[in-house]
N, CA, C and O atoms as a DFTB+ gen file, in Angstrom:
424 C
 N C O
     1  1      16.480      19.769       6.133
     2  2      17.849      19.544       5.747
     3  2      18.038      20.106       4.336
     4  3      17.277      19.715       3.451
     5  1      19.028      21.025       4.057
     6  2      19.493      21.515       2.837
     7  2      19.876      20.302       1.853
     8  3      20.397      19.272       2.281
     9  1      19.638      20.470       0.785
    10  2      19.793      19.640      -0.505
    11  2      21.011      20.041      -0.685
    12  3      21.304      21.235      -0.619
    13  1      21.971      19.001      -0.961
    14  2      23.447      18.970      -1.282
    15  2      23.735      19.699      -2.488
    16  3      22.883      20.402      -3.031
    17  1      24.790      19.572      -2.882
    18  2      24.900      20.550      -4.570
    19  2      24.845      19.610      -5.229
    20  3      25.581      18.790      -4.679
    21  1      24.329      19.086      -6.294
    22  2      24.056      18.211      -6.968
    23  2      24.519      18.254      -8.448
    24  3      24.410      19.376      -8.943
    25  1      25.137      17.047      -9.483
    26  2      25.175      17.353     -10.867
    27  2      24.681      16.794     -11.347
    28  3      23.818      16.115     -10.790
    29  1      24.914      16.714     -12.739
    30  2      23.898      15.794     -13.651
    31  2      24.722      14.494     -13.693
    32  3      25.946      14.623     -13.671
    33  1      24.144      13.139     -13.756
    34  2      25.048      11.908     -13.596
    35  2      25.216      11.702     -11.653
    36  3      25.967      10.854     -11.172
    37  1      24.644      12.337     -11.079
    38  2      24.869      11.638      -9.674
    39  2      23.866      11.360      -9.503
    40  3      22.830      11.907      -9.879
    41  1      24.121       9.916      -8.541
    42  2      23.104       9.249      -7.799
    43  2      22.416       9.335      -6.545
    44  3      22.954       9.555      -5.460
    45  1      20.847       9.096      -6.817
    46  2      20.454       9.896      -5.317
    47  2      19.537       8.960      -5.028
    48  3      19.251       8.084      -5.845
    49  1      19.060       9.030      -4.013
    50  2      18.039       8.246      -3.318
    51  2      17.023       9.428      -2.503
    52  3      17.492      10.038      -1.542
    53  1      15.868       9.641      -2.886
    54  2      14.970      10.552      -2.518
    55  2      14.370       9.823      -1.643
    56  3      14.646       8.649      -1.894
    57  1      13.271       9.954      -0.186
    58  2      12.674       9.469       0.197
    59  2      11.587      10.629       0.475
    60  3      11.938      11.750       0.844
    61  1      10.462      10.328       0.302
    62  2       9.541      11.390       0.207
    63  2       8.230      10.628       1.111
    64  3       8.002       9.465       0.778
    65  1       7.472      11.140       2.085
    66  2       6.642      10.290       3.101
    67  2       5.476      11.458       2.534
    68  3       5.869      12.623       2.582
    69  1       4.193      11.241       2.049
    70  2       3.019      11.683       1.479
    71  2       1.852      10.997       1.340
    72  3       1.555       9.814       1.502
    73  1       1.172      12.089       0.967
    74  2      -0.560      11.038       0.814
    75  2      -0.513      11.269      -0.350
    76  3       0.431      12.017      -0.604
    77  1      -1.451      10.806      -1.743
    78  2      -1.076      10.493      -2.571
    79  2      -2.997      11.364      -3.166
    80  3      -4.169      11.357      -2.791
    81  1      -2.396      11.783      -3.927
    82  2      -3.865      12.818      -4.489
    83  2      -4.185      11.807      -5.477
    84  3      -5.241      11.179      -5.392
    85  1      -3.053      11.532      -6.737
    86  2      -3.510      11.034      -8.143
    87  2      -2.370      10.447      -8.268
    88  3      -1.240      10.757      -7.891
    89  1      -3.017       9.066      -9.161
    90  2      -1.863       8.329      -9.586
    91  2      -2.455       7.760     -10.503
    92  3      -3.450       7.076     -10.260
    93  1      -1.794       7.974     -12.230
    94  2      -1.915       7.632     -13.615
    95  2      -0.528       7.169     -14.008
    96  3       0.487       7.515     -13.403
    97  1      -0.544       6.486     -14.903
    98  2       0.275       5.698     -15.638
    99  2       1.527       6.668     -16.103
   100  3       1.481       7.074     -17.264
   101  1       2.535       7.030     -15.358
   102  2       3.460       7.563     -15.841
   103  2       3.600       8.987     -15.088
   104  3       4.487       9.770     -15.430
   105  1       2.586       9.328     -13.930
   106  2       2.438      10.508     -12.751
   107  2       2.058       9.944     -11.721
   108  3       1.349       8.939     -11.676
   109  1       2.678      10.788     -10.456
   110  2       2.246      10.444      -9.506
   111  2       2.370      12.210      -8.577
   112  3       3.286      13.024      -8.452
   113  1       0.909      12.156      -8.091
   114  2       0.698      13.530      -7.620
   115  2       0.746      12.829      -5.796
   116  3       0.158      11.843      -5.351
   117  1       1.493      13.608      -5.231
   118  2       1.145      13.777      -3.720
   119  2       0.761      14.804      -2.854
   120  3       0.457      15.859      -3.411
   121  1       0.708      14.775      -1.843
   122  2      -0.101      16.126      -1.044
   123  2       1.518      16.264       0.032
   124  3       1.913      15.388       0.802
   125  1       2.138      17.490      -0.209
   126  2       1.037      18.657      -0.532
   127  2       2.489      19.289      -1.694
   128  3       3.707      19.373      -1.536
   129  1       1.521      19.633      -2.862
   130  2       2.569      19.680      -4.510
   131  2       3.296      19.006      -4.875
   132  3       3.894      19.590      -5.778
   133  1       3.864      17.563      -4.673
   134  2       4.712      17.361      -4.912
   135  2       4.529      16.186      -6.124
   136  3       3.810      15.198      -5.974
   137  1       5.334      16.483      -7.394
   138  2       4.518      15.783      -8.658
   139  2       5.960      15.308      -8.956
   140  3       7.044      15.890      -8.930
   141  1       5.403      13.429      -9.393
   142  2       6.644      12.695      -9.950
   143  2       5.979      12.148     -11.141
   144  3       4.912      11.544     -11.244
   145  1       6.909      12.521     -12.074
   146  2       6.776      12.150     -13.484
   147  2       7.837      11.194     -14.045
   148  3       9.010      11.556     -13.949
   149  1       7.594      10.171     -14.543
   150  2       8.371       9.043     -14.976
   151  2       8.051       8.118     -16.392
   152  3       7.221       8.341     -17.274
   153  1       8.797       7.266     -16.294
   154  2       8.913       6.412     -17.816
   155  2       8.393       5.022     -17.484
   156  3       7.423       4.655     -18.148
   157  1       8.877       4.184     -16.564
   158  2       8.918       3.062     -16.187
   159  2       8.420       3.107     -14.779
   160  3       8.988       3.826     -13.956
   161  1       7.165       2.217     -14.394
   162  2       7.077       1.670     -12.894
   163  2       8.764       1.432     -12.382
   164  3       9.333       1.693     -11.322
   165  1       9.077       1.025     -13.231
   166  2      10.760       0.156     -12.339
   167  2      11.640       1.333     -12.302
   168  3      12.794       1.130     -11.925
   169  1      11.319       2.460     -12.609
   170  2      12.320       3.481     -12.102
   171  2      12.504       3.884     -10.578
   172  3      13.428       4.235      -9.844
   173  1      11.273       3.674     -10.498
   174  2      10.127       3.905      -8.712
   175  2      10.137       2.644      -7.924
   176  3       9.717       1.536      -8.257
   177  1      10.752       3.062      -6.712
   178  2       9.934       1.999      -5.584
   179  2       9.243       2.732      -4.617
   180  3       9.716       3.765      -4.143
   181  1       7.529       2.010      -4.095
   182  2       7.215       2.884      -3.953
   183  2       6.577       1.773      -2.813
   184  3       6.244       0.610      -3.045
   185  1       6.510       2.558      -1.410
   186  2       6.174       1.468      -0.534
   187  2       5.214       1.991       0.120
   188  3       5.507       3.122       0.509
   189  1       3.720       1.496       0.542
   190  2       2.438       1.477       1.243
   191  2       3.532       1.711       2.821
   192  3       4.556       1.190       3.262
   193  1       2.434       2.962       3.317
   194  2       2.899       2.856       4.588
   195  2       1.606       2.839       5.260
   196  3       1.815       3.303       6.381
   197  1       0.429       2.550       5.144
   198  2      -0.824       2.469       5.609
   199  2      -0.902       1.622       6.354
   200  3      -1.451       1.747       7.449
   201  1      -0.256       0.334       5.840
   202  2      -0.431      -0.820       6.662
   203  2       0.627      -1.052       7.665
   204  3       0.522      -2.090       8.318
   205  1       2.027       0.038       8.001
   206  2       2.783      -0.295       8.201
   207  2       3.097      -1.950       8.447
   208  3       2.530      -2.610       7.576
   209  1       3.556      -2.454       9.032
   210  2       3.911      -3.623       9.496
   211  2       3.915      -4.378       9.995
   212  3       4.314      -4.344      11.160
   213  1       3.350      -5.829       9.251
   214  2       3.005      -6.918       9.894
   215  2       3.675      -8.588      10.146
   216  3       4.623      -9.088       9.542
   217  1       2.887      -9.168      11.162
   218  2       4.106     -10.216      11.239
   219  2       4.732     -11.034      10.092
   220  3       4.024     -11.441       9.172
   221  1       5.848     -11.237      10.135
   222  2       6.576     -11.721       9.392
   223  2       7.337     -11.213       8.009
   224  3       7.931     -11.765       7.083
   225  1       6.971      -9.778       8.403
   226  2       7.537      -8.733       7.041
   227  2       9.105      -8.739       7.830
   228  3       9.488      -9.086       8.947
   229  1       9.700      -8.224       6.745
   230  2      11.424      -8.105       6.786
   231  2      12.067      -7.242       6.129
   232  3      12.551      -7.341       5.002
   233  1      12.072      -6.455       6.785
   234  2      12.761      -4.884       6.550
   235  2      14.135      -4.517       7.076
   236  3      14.577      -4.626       8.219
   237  1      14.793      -3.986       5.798
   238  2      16.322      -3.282       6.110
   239  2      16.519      -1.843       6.683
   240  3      16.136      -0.886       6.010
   241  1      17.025      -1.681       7.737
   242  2      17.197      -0.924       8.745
   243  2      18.136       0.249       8.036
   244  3      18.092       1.440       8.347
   245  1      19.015      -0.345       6.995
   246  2      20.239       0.854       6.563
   247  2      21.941      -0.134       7.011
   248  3      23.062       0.090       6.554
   249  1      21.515      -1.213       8.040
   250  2      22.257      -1.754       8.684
   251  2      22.641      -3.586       8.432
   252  3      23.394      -4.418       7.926
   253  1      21.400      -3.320       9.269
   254  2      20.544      -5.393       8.770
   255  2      19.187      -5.374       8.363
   256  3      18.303      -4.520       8.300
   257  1      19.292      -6.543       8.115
   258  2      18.064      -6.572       8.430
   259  2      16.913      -7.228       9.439
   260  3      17.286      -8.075      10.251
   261  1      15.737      -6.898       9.396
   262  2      14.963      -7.396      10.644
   263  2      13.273      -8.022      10.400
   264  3      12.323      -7.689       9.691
   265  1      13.472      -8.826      11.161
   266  2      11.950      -9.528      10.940
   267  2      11.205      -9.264      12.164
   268  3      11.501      -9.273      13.359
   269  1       9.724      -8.931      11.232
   270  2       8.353      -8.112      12.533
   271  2       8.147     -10.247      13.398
   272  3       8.123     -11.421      13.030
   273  1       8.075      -9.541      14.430
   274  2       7.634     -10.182      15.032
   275  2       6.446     -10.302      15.930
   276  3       6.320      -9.280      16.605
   277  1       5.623     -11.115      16.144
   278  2       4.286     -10.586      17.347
   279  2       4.019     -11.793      17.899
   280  3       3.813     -12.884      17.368
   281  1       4.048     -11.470      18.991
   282  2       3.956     -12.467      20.768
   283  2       2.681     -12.357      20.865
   284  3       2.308     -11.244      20.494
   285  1       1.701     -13.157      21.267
   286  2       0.259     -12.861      21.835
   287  2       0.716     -12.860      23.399
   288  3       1.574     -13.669      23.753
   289  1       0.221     -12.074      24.209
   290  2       0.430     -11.676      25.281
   291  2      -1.004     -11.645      26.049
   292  3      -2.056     -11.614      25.411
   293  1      -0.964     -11.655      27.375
   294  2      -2.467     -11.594      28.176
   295  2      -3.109     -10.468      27.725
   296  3      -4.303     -10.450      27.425
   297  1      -2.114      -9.208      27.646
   298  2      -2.894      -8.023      27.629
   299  2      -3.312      -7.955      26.251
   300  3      -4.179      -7.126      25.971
   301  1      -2.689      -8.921      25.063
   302  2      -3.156      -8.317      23.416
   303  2      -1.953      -9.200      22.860
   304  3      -1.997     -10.430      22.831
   305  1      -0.819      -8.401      22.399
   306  2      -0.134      -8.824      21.706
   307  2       1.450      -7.801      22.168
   308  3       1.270      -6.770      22.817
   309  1       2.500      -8.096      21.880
   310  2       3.864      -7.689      21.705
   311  2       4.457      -7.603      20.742
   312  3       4.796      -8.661      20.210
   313  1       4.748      -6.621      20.254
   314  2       5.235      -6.475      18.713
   315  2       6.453      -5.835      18.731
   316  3       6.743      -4.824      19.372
   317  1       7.198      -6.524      17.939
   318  2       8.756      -6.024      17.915
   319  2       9.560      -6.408      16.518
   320  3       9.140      -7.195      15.670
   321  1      10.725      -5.727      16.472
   322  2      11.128      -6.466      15.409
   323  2      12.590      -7.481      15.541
   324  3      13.494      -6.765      15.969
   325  1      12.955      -8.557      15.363
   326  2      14.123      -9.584      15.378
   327  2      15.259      -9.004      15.029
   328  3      14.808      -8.008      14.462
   329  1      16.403      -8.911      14.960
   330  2      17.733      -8.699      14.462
   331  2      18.682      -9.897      14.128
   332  3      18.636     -10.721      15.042
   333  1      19.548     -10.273      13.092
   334  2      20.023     -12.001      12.699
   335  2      20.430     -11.933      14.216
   336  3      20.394     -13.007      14.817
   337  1      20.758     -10.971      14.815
   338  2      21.896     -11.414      16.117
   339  2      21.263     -12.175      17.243
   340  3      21.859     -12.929      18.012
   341  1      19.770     -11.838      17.250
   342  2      18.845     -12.278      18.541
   343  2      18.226     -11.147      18.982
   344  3      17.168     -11.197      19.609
   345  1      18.948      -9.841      18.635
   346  2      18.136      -8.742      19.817
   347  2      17.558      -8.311      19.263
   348  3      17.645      -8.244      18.037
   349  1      16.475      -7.701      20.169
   350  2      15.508      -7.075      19.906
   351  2      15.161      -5.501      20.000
   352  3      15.254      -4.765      20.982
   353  1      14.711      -5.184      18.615
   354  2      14.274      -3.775      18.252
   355  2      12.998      -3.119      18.658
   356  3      12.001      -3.478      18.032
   357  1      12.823      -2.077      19.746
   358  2      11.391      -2.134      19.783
   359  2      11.469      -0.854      18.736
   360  3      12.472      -0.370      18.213
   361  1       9.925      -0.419      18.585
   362  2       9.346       0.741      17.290
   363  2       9.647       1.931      17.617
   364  3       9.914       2.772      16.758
   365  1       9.653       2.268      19.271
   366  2      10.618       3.303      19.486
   367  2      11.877       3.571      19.107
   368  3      12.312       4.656      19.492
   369  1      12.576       2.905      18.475
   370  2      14.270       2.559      18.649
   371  2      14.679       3.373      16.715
   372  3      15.498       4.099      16.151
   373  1      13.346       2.523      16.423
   374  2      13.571       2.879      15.110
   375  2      12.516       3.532      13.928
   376  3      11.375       3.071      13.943
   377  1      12.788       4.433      13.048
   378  2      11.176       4.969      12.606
   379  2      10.916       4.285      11.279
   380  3      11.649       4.196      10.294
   381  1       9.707       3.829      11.492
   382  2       9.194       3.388      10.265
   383  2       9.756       3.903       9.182
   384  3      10.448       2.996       8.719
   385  1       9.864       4.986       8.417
   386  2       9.824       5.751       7.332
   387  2      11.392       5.134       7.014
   388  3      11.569       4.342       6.089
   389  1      12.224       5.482       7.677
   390  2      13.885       4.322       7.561
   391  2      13.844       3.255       7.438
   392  3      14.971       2.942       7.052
   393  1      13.121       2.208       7.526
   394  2      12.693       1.060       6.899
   395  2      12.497       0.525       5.349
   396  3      11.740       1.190       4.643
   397  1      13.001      -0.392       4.899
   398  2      12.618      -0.324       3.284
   399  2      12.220      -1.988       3.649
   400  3      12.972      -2.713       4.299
   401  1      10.971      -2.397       3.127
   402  2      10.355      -3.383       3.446
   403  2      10.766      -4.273       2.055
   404  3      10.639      -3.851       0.906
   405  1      11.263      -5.535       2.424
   406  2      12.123      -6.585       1.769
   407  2      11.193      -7.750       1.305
   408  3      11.279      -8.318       0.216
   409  1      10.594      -7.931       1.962
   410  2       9.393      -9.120       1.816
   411  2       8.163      -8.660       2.556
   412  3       8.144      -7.717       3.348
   413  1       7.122      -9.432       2.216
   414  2       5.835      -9.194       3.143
   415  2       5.237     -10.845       2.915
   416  3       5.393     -11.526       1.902
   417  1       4.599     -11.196       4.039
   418  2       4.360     -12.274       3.931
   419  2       2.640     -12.504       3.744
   420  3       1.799     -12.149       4.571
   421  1       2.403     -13.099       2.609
   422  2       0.988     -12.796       1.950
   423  2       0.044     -13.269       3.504
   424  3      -1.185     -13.206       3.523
């Protein structure tokens, strides 16, 4: 997707999905070139996708938000995520990376 025309003073929201080469106090290198340089941790949110998602995390869709859920089932387990309404999201429906994770439950 082409990058919009952009000025100085507008607000953006980057989302960038990477593996992460180096990370020092004020850089952050990812694979493949892509280097963020900053002032403040709190300029950055920066979310683990390794572990993606486990029960009882609660993540905003763009829409609502939704809580992981997991059923133990005969065969293993059922994993899905809740909606306030009742219905249910399966992982096909929606991609991880669109997710911004709200809580995690220790």
């Amino acid at each position: 997707m082409p990058i919009p025309r952009l000025s100085p003073g507008d607000r953006v929201r980057v989302v960038i999905e990477a593996q992460v080469e180096r990370h020092s106090p004020g850089e952050l290198e990812l694979a493949p070139r892509t280097f963020i340089t900053y002032e403040s941790e709190d300029d950055l949110v920066v979310e683990l996708t390794r572990e993606l998602f486990r029960q009882g995390d609660v993540a905003f869709d763009g829409r609502r938000c939704l809580l992981r859920t997991v059923v133990a089932t005969g065969d293993g387990a059922d994993a899905y995520w809740a909606a306030p309404d009742g219905s249910v999201v399966r992982d096909a429906e929606v991609a991880p990376e669109s997710l911004r994770l709200l809580m995690r439950q220790p």
